[in-house]
C-alpha positions as CSV (number, residue, x, y, z in Angstrom):
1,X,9.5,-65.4,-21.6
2,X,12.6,-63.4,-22.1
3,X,14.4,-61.7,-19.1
4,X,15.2,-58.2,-19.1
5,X,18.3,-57.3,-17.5
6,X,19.7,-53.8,-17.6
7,X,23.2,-53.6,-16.3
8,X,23.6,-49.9,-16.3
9,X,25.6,-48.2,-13.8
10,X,23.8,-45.5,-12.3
11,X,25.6,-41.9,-12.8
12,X,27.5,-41.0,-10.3
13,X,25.9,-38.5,-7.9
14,X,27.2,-34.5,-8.3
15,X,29.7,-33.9,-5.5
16,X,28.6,-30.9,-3.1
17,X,31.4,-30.9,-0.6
18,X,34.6,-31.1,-0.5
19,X,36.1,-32.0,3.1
20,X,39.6,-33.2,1.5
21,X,40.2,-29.9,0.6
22,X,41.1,-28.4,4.2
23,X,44.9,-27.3,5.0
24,X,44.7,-26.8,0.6
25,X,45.8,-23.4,-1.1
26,X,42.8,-21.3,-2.4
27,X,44.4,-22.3,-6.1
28,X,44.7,-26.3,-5.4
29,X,41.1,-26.0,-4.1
30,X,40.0,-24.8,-7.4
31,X,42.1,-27.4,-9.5
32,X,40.3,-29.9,-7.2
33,X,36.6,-28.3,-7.3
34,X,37.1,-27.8,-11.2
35,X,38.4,-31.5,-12.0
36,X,35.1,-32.8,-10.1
37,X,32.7,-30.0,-11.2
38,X,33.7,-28.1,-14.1
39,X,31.3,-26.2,-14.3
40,X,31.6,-25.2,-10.7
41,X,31.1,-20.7,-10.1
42,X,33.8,-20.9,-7.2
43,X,33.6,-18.3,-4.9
44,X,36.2,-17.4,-1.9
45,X,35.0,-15.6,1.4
46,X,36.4,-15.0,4.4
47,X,35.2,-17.4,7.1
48,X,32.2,-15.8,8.9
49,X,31.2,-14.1,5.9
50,X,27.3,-13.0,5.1
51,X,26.1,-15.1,2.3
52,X,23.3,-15.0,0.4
53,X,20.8,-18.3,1.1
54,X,19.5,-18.8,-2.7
55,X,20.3,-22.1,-3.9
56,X,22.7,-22.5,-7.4
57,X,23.3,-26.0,-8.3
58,X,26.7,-24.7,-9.9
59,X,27.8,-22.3,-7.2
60,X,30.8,-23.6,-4.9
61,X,31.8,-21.5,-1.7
62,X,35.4,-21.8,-0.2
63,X,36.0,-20.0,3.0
64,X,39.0,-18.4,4.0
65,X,40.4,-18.4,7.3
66,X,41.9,-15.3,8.2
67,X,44.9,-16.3,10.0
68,X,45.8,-19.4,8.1
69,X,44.6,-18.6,4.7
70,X,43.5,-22.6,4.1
71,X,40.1,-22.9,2.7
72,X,37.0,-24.8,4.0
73,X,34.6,-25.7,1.4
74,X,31.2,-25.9,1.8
């Protein structure tokens, strides 16, 4: 009886958040976002912002505080 081994790696699981990113310019969190999602539709909002609540696999918010001007991605 022969054994079956399979010793593939399991892809790596899409990354949704960025937490890192905090105290980083609007334009290094996009190098960043990009680098690990490159398909990534980035969008910057003001913290507090209405958004809409449909789910895109490919859509990346950063907000904007208004004061600071560091992002928080989520």
């Amino acid at each position: 009886m022969m054994s079956s081994s399979t010793d593939v790696a399991a892809p790596a699981p899409k990354k949704t958040s960025w937490p890192e990113l905090a105290g980083k310019t609007i334009k290094e969190a996009r190098e960043i976002i990009l680098k690990d999602m490159p398909d990534a539709d980035i969008v910057v909002l003001p913290e507090g912002s209405p958004v809409t609540k449909d789910f895109r696999t490919n859509r990346v918010r950063i907000f904007v505080g208004t004061v600071e001007g560091t992002p928080h991605v989520g």
